[in-house]
N, C-alpha and C positions, 0 to 999 in steps of 0.2 A: 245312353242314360240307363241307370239299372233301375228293375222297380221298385218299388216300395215293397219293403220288409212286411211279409204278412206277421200275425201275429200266432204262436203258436201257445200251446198249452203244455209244453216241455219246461219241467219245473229247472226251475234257476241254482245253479252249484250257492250255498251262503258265502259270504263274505267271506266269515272267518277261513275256510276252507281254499277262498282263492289267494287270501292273503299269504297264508301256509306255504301256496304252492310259489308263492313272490320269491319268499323268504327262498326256499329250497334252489329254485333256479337263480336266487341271488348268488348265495353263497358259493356254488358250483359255478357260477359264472367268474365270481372273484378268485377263487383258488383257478382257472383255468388262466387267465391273468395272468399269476402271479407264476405260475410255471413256464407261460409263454416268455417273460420276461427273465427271469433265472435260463430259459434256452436261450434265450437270445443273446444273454449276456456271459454264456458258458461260450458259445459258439464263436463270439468277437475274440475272447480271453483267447480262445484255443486257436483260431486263427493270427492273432496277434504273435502267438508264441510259436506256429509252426511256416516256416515260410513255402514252404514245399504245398501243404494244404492250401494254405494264399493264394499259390499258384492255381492250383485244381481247380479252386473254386473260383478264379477271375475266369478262367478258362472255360469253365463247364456254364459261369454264367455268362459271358459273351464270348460264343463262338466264332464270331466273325474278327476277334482281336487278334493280331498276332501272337507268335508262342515267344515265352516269356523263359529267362532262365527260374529254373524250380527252387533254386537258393537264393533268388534276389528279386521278387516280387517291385514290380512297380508300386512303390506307394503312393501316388497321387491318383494311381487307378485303385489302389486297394481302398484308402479309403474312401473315396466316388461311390465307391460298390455299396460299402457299410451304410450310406446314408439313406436308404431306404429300408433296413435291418432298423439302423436306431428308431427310424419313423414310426417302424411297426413298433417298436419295445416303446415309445413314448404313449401311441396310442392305447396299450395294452395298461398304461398307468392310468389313464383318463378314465375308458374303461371299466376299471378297476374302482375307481371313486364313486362312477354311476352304478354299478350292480352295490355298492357298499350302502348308498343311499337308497334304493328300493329295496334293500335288504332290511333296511329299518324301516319300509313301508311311507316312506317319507316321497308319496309321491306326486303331492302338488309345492313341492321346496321350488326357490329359487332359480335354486342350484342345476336342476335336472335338464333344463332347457339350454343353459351356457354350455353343461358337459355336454350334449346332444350335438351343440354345435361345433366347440373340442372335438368331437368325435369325427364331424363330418368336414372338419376340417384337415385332420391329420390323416384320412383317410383319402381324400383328393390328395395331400399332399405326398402320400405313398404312393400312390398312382404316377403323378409326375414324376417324382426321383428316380423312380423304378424306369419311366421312362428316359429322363434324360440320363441317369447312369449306361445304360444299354446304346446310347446314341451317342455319346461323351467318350466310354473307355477305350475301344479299339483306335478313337483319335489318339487318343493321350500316353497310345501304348508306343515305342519306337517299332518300326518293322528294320529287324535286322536285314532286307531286302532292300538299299536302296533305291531301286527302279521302281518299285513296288508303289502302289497309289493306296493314301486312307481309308478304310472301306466306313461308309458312311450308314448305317444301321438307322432304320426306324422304324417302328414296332411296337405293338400294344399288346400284352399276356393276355390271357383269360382273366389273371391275378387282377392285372391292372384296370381290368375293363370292370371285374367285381368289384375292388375297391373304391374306385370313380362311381358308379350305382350304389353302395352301400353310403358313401359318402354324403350323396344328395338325399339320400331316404334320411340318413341322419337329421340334415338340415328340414326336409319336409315335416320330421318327427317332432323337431321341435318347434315350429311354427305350429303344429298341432296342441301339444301341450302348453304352449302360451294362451292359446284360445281357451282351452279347457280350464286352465288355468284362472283367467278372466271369468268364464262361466262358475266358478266353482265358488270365487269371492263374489262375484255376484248374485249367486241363488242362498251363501252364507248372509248374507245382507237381509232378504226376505225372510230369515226362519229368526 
């Protein structure tokens, strides 16, 4: 258990000043967004168009998959792979919506607790794709070997293991702001 918060005599940043700093880390949080997303959706384009690159990248990200010719990419691994890519470019829309609305200081809305939840939802669910793509592609690849046995991959990133923790803080976050939330209409009710 921690203690209790002494009281100190360290004067208090004003409002208006931390709201300022809302706004500012809004906005940079939104344009980082919307870059994440423009990358994400540069990188599918230009894989889509390069098959060789397709290759590189099935292969750099499941090592354990068999090798692929570099002109003719598996596409039922290729796209397995993207679906943790899109999850991140979804997340980064949601996101996007939340840094928009504290950006307008709008911070006991509705709204901010369902995105909270969005958030930690698509967050766990980036975790899993990431893992079942890595455990799913070298099945689905053929091994030009046919003695050769399926190598069965299973394995959690650091990535995956931070977006699974980000994801529950998400959900934590918003069960917070529901409370607050609740406190915030009920001390409006006394004034």
């Amino acid at each position: 258990m921690l203690p209790a918060r002494q009281h100190t005599d360290v004067p208090r940043e004003p409002s208006a000043n931390r709201l300022s700093k809302l706004r500012h880390l809004a906005r940079t949080g939104d344009w980082i967004c919307v870059g994440a997303m423009l990358l994400v959706a540069g990188y599918v384009v230009y894989l889509g168009m390069r098959p060789a690159a397709l290759t590189a990248y099935l292969a750099q990200a499941n090592p354990s998959a068999p090798a692929m010719d570099p002109n003719h990419p598996n596409l039922p691994a290729a796209l397995l792979s993207l679906v943790p890519v899109m999850t991140l470019g979804i997340t980064m829309w949601v996101a996007r919506a939340l840094f928009r609305l504290l950006g307008q200081a709008r911070l006991f809305d509705e709204a901010v607790p369902r995105l909270l939840v969005r958030l930690g939802a698509f967050a766990v669910c980036t975790c899993l794709s990431g893992i079942a793509a890595r455990t799913l592609i070298p099945l689905i690849i053929p091994n030009p070997d046919p003695h050769a046995r399926p190598n069965l991959v299973l394995g959690v990133s650091e990535g995956e293991m931070a977006a699974l923790i980000v994801g529950l803080l998400f959900y934590a976050f918003a069960l917070v702001m529901r409370e607050a939330m609740r406190v915030h209409e009920e001390n409006q009710g006394f004034i």
